[in-house]
GUSE-40577 format. One record per residue (C-alpha): residue number from 1; residue in one letter; chain; z, y, x. Coordinates in steps of 0.5 Angstrom, whole numbers. Layout:
(loti NUM; 'A'; 'A'; (Z; Y; X)) ...
// end
This chain:
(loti 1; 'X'; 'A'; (193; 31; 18)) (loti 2; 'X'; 'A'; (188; 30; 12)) (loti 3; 'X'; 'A'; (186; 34; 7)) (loti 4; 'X'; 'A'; (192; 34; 1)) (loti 5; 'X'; 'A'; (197; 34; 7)) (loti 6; 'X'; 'A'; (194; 42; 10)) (loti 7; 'X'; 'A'; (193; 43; 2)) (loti 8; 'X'; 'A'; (200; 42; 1)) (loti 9; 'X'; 'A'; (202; 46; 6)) (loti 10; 'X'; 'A'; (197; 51; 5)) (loti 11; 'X'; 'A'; (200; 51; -2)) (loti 12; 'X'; 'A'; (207; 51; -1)) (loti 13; 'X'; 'A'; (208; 45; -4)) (loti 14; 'X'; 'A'; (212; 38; -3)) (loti 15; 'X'; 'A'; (211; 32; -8)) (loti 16; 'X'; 'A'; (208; 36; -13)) (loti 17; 'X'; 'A'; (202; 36; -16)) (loti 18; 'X'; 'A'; (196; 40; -16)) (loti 19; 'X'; 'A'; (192; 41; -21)) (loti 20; 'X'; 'A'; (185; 41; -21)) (loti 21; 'X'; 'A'; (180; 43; -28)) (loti 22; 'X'; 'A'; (174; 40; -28)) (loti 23; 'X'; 'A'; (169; 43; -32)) (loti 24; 'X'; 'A'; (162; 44; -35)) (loti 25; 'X'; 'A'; (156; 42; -40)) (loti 26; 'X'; 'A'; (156; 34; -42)) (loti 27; 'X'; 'A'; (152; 31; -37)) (loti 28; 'X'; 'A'; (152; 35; -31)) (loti 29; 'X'; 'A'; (156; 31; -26)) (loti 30; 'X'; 'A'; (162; 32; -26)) (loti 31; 'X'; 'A'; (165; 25; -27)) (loti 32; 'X'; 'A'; (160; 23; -21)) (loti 33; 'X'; 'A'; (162; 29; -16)) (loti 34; 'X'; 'A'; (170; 27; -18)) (loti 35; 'X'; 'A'; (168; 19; -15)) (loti 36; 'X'; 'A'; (165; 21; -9)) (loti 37; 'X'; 'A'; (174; 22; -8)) (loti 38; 'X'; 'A'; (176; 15; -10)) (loti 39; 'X'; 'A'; (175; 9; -5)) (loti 40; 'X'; 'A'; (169; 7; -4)) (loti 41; 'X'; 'A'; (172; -1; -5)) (loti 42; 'X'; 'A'; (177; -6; -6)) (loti 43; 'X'; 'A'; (179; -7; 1)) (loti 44; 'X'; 'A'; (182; 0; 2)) (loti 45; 'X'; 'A'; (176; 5; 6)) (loti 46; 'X'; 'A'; (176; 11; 2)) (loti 47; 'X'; 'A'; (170; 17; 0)) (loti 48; 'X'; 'A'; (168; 21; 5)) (loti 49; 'X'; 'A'; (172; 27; 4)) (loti 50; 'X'; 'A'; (178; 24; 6)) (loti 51; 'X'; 'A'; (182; 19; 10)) (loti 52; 'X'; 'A'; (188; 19; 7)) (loti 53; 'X'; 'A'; (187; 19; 0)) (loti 54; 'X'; 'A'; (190; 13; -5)) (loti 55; 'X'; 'A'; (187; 13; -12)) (loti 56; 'X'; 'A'; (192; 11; -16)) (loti 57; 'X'; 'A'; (188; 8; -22)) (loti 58; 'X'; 'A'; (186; 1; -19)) (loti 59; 'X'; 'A'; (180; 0; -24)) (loti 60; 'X'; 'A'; (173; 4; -22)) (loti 61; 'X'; 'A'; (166; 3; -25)) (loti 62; 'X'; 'A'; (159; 4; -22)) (loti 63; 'X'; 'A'; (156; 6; -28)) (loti 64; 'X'; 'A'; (158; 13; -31)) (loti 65; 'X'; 'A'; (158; 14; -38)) (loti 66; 'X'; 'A'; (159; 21; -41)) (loti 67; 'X'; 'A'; (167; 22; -42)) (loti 68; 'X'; 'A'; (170; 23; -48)) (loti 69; 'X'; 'A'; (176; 28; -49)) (loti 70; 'X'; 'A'; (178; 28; -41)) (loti 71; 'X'; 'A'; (180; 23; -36)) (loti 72; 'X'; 'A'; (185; 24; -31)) (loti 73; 'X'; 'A'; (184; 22; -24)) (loti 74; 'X'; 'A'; (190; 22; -19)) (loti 75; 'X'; 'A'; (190; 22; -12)) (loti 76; 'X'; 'A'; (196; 22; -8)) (loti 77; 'X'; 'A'; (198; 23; -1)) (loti 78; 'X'; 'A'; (204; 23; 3)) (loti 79; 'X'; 'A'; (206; 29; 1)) (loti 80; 'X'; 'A'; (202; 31; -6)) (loti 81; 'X'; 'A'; (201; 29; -12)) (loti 82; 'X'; 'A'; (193; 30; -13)) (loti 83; 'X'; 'A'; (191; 31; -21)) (loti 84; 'X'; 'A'; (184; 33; -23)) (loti 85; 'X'; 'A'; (182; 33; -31)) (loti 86; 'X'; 'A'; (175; 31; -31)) (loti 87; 'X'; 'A'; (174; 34; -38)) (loti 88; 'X'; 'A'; (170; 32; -43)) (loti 89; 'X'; 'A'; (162; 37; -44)) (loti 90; 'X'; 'A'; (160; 35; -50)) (loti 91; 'X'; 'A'; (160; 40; -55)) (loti 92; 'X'; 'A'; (165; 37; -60)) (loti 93; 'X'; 'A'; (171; 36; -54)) (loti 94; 'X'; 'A'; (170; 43; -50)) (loti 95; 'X'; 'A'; (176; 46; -55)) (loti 96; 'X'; 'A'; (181; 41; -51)) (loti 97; 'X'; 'A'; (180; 45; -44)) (loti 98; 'X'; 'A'; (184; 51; -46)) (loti 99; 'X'; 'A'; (190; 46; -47)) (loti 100; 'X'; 'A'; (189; 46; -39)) (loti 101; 'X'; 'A'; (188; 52; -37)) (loti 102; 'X'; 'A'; (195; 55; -36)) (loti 103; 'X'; 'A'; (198; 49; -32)) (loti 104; 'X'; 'A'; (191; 49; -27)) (loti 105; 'X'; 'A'; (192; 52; -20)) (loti 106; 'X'; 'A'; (184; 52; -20)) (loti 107; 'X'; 'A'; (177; 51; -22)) (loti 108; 'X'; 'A'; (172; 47; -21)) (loti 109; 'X'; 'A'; (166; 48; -26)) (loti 110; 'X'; 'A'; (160; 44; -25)) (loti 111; 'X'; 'A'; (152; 47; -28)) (loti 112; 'X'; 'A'; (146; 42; -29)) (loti 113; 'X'; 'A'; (141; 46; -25)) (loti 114; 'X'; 'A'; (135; 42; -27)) (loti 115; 'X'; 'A'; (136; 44; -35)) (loti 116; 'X'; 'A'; (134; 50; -36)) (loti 117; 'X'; 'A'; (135; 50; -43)) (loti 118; 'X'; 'A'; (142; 50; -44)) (loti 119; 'X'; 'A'; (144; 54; -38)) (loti 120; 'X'; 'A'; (145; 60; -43)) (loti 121; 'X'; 'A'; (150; 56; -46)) (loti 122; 'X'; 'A'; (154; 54; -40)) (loti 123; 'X'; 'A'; (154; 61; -39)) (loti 124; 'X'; 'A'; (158; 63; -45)) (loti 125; 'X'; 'A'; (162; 57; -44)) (loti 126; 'X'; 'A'; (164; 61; -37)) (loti 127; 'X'; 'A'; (165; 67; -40)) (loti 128; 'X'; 'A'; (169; 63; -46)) (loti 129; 'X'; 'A'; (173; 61; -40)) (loti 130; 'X'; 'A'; (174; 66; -35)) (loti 131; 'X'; 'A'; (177; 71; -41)) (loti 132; 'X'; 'A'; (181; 66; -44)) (loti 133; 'X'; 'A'; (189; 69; -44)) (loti 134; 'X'; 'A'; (191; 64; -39)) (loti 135; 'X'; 'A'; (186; 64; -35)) (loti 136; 'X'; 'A'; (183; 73; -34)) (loti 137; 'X'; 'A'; (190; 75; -30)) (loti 138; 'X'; 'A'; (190; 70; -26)) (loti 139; 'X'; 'A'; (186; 71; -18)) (loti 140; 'X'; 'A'; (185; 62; -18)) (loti 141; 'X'; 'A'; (179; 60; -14)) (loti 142; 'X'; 'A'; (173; 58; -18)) (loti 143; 'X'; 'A'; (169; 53; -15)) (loti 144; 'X'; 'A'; (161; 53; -17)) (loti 145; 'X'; 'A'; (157; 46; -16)) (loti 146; 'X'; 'A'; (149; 48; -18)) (loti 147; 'X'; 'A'; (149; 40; -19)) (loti 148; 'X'; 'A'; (142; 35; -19)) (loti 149; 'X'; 'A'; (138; 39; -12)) (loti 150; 'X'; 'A'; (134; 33; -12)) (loti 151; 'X'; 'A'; (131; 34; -19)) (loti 152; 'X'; 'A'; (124; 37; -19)) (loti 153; 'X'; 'A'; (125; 43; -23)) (loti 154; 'X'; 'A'; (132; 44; -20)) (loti 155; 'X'; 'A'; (134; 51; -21)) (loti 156; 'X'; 'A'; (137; 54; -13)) (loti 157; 'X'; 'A'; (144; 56; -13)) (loti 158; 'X'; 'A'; (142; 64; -12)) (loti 159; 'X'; 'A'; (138; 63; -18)) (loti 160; 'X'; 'A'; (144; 59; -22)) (loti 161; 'X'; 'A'; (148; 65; -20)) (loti 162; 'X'; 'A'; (144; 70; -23)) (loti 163; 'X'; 'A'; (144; 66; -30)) (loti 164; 'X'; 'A'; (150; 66; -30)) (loti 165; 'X'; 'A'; (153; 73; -28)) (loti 166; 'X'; 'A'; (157; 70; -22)) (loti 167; 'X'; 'A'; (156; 77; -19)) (loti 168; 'X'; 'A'; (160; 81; -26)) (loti 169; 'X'; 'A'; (167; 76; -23)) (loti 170; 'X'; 'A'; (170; 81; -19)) (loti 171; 'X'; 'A'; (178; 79; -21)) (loti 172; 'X'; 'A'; (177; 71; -18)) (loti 173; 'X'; 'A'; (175; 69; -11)) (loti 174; 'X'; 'A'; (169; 64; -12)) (loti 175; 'X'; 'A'; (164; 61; -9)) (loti 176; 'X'; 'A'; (158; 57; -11)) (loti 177; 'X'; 'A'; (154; 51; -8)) (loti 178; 'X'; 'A'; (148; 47; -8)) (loti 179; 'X'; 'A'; (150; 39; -9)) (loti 180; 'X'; 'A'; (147; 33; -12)) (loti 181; 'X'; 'A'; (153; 29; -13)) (loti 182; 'X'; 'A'; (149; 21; -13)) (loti 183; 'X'; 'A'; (148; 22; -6)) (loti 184; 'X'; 'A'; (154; 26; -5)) (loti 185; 'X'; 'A'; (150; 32; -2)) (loti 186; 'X'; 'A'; (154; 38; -2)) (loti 187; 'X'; 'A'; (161; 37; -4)) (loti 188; 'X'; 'A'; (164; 37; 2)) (loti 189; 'X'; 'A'; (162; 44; 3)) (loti 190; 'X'; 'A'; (165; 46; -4)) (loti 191; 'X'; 'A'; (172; 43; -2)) (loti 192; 'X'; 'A'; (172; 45; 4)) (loti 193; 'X'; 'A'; (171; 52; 1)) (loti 194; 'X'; 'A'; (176; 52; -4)) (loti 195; 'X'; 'A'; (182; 48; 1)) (loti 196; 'X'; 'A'; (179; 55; 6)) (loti 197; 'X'; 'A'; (180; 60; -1)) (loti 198; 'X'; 'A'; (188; 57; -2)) (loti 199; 'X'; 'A'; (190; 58; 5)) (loti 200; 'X'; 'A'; (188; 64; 5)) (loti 201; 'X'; 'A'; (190; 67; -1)) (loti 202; 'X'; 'A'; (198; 64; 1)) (loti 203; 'X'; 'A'; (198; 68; 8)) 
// end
């Protein structure tokens, strides 16, 4: 059973689609975190962190270049439709987010840890975020990357998670993790997380 398929059933869901928000400051990794789910090439072998996954866009670049608005990725399973909104950080686009955040089953928000001069902006963006309407009565799992571990100057995740406050959520299952998206390193452990947090929220 791959992993939509026990997500779906963990869910309560058939043919229907998840929703996944993936969120943070421009430059941060998100777009490079969502590749490691598409196949890694034309012949049909996937990403690592699934064997059943079928990306239904069929065009992939190898350079990412920072998204303007939003991308929307869809992966598909035998019986669940996957869609994850890579949206936009740039400062001029991050007012589209709350468009999205009422149809969202959860959150992925991704933070550059090597760039310590704006983490005090992405914490306002998370604050923005987690007392929006749609989203503060709501217990959805959030799921923390404290992305660019490779990076000299990197910032921990315990660090990161004291910059942002993480302990004041009190109303939302989270968890954070350490990554470094270009070599995937991380990612696995998020998912596993978030698909362990749905399951348990279900039962």
């Amino acid at each position: 059973m791959g992993l939509l398929d026990k997500l779906s059933g963990w869910l309560g869901l058939r043919k229907k689609e998840v929703n996944v928000l993936c969120l943070g400051l421009d430059n941060s990794g998100k777009t490079t975190i969502i590749n490691h789910l598409k196949p890694t090439n034309p012949t049909g072998s996937f990403g690592p962190l699934s064997e059943d996954w079928k990306h239904v866009s069929q065009t992939q670049t190898q350079d990412i270049v920072p998204t303007i608005g939003f991308n929307i990725e869809k992966f598909k399973s035998s019986s669940l439709s996957f869609t994850v909104f890579d949206m936009s950080g740039q400062s001029r686009y991050r007012n589209l987010w709350e468009h999205y955040y009422k149809e969202s089953h959860a959150i992925i928000f991704v933070i550059d840890s090597g760039d310590q001069l704006r983490m005090v902006v992405a914490k306002e963006e998370l604050d923005n975020l987690l007392s929006h309407q749609d989203i503060r009565s709501r217990r959805m799992p959030v799921l923390f990357f404290a992305n660019k571990m490779d990076l000299r100057d990197a910032l921990s995740s315990v660090k990161v998670s004291q910059l942002l406050c993480l302990e004041n959520i009190k109303d939302k299952p989270w968890h954070i993790c350490a990554s470094d998206a270009v070599k995937g390193e991380g990612i696995q452990e998020g998912v596993d997380w978030l698909q362990d947090h749905i399951k348990t929220m279900q039962t």
